[in-house]
C-alpha positions as CSV (number, residue, x, y, z in Angstrom):
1,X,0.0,0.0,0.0
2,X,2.9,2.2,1.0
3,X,4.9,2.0,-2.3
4,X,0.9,2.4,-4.5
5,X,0.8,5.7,-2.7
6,X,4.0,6.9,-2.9
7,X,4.2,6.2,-6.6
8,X,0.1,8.1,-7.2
9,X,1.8,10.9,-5.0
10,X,5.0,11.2,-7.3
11,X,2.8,11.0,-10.2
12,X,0.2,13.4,-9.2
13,X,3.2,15.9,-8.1
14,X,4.9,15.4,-11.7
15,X,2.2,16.5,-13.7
16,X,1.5,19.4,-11.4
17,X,4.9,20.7,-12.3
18,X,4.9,20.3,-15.7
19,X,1.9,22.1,-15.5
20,X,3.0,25.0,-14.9
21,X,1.7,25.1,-11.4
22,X,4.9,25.5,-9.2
23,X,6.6,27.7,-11.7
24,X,6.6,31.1,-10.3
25,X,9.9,31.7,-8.7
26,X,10.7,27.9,-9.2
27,X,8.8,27.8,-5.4
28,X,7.8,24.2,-4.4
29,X,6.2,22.9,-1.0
30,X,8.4,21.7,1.3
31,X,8.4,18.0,3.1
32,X,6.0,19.0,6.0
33,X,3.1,20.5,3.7
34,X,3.1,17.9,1.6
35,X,3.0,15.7,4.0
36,X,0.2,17.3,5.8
37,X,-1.3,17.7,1.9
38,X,-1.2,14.3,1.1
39,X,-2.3,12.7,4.7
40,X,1.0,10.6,4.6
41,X,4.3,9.9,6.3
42,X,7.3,12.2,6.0
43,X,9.1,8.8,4.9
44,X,6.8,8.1,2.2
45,X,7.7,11.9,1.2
46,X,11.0,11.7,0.9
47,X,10.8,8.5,-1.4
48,X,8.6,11.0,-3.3
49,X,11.1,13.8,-3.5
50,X,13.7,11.3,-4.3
51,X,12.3,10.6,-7.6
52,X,11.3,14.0,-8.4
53,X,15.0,14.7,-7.8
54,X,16.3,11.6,-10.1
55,X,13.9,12.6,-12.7
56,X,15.7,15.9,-13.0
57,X,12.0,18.2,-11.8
58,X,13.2,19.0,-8.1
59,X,16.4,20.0,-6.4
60,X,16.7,19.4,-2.4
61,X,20.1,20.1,-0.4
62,X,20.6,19.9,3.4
63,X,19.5,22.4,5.4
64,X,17.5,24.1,2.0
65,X,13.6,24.3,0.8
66,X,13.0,22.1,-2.7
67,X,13.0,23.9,-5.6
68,X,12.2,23.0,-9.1
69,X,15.2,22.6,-11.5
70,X,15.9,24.6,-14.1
71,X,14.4,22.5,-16.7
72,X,11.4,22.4,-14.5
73,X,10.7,25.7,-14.6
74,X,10.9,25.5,-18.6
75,X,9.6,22.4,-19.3
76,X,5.8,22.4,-20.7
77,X,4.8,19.3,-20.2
78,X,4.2,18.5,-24.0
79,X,6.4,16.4,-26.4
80,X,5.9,16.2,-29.9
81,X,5.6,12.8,-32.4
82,X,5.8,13.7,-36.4
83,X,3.9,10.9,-38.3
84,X,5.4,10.2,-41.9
85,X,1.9,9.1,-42.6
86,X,0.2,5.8,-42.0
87,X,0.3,4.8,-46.0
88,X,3.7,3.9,-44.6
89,X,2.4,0.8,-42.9
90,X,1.4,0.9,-38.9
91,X,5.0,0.0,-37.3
92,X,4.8,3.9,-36.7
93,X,1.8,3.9,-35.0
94,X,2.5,0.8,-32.4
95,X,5.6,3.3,-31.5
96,X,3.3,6.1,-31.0
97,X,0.2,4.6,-29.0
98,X,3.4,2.7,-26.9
99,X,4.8,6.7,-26.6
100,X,1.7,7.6,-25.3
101,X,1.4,5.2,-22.6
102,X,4.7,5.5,-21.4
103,X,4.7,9.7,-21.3
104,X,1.3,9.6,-19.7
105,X,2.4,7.1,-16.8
106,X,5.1,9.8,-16.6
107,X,3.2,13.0,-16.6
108,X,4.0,14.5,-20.4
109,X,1.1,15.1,-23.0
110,X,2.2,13.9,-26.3
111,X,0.5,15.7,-29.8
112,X,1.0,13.7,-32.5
113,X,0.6,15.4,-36.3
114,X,0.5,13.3,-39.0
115,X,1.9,14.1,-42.4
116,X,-1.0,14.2,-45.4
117,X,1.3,15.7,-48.5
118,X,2.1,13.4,-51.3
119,X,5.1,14.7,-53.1
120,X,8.3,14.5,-51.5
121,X,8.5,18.4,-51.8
122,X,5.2,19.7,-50.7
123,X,5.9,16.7,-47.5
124,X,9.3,18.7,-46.7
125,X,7.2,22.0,-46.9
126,X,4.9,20.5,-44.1
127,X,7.2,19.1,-42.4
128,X,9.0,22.6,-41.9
129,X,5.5,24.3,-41.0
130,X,5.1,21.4,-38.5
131,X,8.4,22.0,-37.1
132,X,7.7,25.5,-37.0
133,X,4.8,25.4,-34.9
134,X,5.7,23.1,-32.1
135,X,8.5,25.6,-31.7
136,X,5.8,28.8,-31.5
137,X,3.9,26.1,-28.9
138,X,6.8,25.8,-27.0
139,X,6.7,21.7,-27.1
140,X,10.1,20.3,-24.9
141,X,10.9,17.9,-27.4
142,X,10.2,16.0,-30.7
143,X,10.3,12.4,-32.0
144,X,10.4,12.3,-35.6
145,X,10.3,9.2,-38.2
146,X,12.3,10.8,-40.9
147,X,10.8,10.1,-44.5
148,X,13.0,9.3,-47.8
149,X,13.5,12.6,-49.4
150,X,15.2,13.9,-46.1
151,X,18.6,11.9,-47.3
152,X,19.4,14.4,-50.8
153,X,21.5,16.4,-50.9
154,X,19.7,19.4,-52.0
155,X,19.4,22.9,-50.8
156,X,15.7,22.4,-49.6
157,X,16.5,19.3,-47.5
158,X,19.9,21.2,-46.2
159,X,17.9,24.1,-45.5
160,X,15.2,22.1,-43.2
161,X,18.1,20.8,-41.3
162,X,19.0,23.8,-40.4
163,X,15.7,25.2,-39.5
164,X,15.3,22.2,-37.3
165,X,18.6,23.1,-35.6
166,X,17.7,26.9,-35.0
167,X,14.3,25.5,-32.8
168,X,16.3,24.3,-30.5
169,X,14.2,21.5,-29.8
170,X,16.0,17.8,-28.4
171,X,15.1,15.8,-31.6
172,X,14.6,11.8,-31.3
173,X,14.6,9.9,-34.3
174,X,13.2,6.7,-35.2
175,X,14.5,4.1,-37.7
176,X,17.9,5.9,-39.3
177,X,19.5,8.9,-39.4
178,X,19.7,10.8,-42.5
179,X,21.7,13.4,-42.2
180,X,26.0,13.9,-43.2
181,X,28.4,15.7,-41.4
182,X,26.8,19.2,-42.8
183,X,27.8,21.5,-39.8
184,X,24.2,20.9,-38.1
185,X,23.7,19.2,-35.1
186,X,23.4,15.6,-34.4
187,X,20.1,13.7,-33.3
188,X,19.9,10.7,-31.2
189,X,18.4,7.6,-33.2
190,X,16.4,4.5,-31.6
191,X,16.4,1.9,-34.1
192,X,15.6,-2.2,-34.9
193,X,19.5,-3.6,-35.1
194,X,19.2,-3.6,-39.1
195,X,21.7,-5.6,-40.0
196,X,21.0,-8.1,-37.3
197,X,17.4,-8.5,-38.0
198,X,18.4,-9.0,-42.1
199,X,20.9,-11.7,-41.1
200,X,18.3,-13.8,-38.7
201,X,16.0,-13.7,-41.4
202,X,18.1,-14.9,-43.8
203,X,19.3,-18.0,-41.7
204,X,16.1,-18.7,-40.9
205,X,15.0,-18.8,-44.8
206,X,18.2,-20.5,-46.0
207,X,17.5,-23.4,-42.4
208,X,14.0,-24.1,-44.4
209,X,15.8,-24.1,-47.6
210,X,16.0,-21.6,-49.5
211,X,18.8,-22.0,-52.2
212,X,18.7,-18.9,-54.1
213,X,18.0,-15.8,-51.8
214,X,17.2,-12.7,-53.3
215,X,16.4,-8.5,-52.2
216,X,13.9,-6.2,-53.7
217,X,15.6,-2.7,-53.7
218,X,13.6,0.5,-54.2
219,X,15.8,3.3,-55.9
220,X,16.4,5.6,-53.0
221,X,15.8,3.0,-50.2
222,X,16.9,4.4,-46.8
223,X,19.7,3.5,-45.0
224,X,17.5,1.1,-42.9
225,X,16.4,-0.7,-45.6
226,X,20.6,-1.4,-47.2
227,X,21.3,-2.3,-43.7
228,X,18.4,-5.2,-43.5
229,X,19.7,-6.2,-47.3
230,X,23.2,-6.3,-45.9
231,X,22.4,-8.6,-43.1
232,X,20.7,-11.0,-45.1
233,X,23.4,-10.9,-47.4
234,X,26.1,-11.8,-44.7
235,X,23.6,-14.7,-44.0
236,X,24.1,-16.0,-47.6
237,X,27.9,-15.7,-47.6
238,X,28.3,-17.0,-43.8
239,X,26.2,-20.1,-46.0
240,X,29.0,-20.8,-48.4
241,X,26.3,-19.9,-51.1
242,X,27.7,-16.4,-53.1
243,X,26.1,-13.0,-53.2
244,X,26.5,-10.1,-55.5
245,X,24.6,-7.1,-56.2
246,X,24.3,-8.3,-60.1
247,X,22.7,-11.6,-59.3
248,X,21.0,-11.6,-55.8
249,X,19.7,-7.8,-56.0
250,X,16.9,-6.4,-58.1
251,X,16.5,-2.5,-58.1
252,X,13.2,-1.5,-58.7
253,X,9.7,-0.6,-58.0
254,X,7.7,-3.9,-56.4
255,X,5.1,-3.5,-58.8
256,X,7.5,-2.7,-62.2
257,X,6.4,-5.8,-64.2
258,X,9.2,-5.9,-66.7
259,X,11.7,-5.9,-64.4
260,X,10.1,-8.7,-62.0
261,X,9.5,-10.8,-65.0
262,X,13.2,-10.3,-66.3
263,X,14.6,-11.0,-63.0
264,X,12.5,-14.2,-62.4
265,X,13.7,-15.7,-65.8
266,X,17.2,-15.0,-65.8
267,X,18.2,-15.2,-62.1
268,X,15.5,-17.9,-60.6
269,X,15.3,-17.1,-57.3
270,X,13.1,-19.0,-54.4
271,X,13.4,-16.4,-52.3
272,X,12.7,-12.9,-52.6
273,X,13.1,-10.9,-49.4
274,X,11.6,-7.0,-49.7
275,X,12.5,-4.1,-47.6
276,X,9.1,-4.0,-45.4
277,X,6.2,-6.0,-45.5
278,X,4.0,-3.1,-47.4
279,X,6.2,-3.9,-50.6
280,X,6.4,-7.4,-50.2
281,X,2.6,-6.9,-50.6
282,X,3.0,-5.0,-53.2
283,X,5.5,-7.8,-55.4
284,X,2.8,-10.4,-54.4
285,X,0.2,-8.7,-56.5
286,X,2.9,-8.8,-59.2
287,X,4.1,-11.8,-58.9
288,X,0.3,-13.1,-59.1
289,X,-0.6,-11.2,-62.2
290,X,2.4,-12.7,-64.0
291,X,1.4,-16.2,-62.4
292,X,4.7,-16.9,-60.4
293,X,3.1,-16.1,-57.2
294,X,3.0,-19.9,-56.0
295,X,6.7,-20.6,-57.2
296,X,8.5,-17.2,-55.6
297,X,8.6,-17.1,-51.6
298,X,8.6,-13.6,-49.9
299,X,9.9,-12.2,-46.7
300,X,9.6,-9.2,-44.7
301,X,10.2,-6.9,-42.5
302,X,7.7,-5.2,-39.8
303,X,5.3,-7.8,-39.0
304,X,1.9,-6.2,-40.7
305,X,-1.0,-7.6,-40.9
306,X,-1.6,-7.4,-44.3
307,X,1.7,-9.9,-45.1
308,X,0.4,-12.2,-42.4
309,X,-2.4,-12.8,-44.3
310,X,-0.4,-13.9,-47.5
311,X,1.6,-16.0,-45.9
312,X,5.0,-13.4,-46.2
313,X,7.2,-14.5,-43.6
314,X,8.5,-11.1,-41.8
315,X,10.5,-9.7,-39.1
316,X,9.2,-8.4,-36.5
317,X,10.0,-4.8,-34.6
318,X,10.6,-4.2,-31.1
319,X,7.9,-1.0,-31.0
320,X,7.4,-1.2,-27.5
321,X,11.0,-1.3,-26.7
322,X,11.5,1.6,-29.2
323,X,9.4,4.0,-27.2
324,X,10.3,3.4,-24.4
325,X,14.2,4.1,-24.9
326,X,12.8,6.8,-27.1
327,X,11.2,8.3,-24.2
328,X,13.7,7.9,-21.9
329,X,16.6,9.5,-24.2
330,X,14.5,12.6,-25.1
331,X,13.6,13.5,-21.2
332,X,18.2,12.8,-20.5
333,X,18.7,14.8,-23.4
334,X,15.9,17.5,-21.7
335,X,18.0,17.3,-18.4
336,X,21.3,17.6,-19.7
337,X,21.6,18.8,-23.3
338,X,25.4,18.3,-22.9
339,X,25.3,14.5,-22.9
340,X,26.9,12.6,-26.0
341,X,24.8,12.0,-29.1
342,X,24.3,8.0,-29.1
343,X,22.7,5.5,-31.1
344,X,20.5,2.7,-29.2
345,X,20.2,-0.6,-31.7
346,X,16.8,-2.6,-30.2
347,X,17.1,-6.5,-31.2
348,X,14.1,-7.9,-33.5
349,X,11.2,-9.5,-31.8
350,X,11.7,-12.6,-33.7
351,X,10.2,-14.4,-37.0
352,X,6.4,-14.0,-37.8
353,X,5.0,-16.6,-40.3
């Protein structure tokens, strides 16, 4: 009963101050009113202050009154999610109903805006008015599932970079990091271990026989995507079967018909393993309207239900332990902006078939 209260009263107290409510003058009760508040012990209030003090939100010294930190007194209570849009399959949106859970238990609001645009300029051009108005809202801090076009090299893309920079915001992404060394900051990154997940699926289709194992490569793939390709790659050559771009790769839309068919007659594969699940869906409709859909296998990554249903055997991603590192990065980087920009590789939840 002790540890249920303590934990409602740390909870109730942590919203209160990101709030807004204790922010004038940084003042905060001290132990004895709240104990007298709350109807509890002064021990169970000091387990309380202890965790507002390792959560960064209250600073207590011998001999001194709390106080609300710094960060505290500027924090709004309100983190912001970017959506690349759910056309992109719903891997996205398990991370974000996980994100809301987890910043709810721990007293944020989260706003989540989803992309609509269709052209990867008129998305960039959103994406910079989006970015611009969590800044005027004074949101603490962003999670952001970059999109495709963010990895040119053009002036627009350089110039949203930059934009992002001058918020000031802590940014968290999700699934890779697009940027180069451009002279803007750095972002932390919470991502599936790529290459790891590519390389357990390909032992696990070469262990049920799979002699000739294949990728589907869109142009412009993200790095995410080469990564799972590499790993199932190493998978082949750790085999003692070959791989080379020339015969085990095919770069091309999933649902280009002439270059499916030519690749199906000249390099026979059994296997064809696609960069998510939404374009494995995509081949399958291909691969049926040219009749080859019984005779080619296809694999995955990201565990949607729509590849379940065909029978696509797919990898599937950690979500909830996504957000919840996610989360946990964004409120360190909050408390300390100082600390070193890292990279936090989640292992695959296993095989889905």
């Amino acid at each position: 009963m002790g540890s249920a209260k303590h934990n409602e009263i740390t909870e109730r107290l942590r919203r209160e101050i990101l709030s807004g409510k204790f922010r004038d003058g940084g003042e905060f009760p001290s132990g004895g009113q709240l104990a007298e508040r709350f109807g509890v012990s002064r021990p169970t209030i000091n387990r309380v202050m202890l965790d507002l003090r390792n959560e960064g939100l209250v600073a207590t010294g011998s001999g001194r009154l709390p106080r609300l930190t710094r960060f505290a007194q500027h924090a709004t209570g309100t983190l912001g999610i970017i959506h690349p849009g759910f056309q992109y399959g719903d891997v996205m949106s398990r991370i974000c109903k996980s994100l809301f859970h987890h910043g709810e238990r721990q007293g944020w609001d989260i706003v989540l805006i989803e992309m609509v645009e269709k052209s990867p300029e008129k998305r960039l051009e959103e994406l910079i008015r989006t970015i611009h108005r969590f800044s005027e809202e004074r949101v603490s801090g962003l999670f952001l599932q970059p999109f495709e076009y963010l990895g040119k090299k053009n002036a627009p893309v350089r110039n949203f970079w930059k934009e992002l920079s001058e918020c000031n915001m802590p940014v968290v992404l999700f699934d890779y990091n697009p940027q180069r060394n451009d002279g803007c900051p750095q972002y932390d990154l919470i991502s599936m271990d790529n290459v790891s997940a590519g390389a357990g699926l390909g032992r696990y289709l070469i262990a049920r026989g799979a002699e000739k194992l294949t990728f589907l490569l869109k142009p412009g793939s993200p790095p995410s995507v080469v990564n799972r390709m590499r790993g199932v790659a190493s998978a082949v050559v750790e085999s003692g079967m070959g791989w080379s771009e020339k015969d085990n790769v095919l770069v091309c839309e999933p649902d280009d018909r002439m270059a499916v068919s030519r690749f199906l007659r000249t390099r026979s594969p059994d296997v064809i393993v696609c960069g998510n699940d939404m374009i494995a869906v995509r081949l399958h409709e291909v691969l049926s309207s040219l009749g080859r859909a019984g005779a080619v296998r296809l694999a995955g990554f990201d565990n949607q239900p729509q590849a379940e249903e065909l029978g696509i055997a797919s990898v599937a991603q950690p979500c909830e332990e996504i957000a919840s590192i996610a989360l946990q990065t964004l409120l360190a980087r909050l408390h300390n902006p100082a600390l070193p920009v890292h990279t936090v590789l989640v292992p695959d939840r296993g095989i889905v078939v």
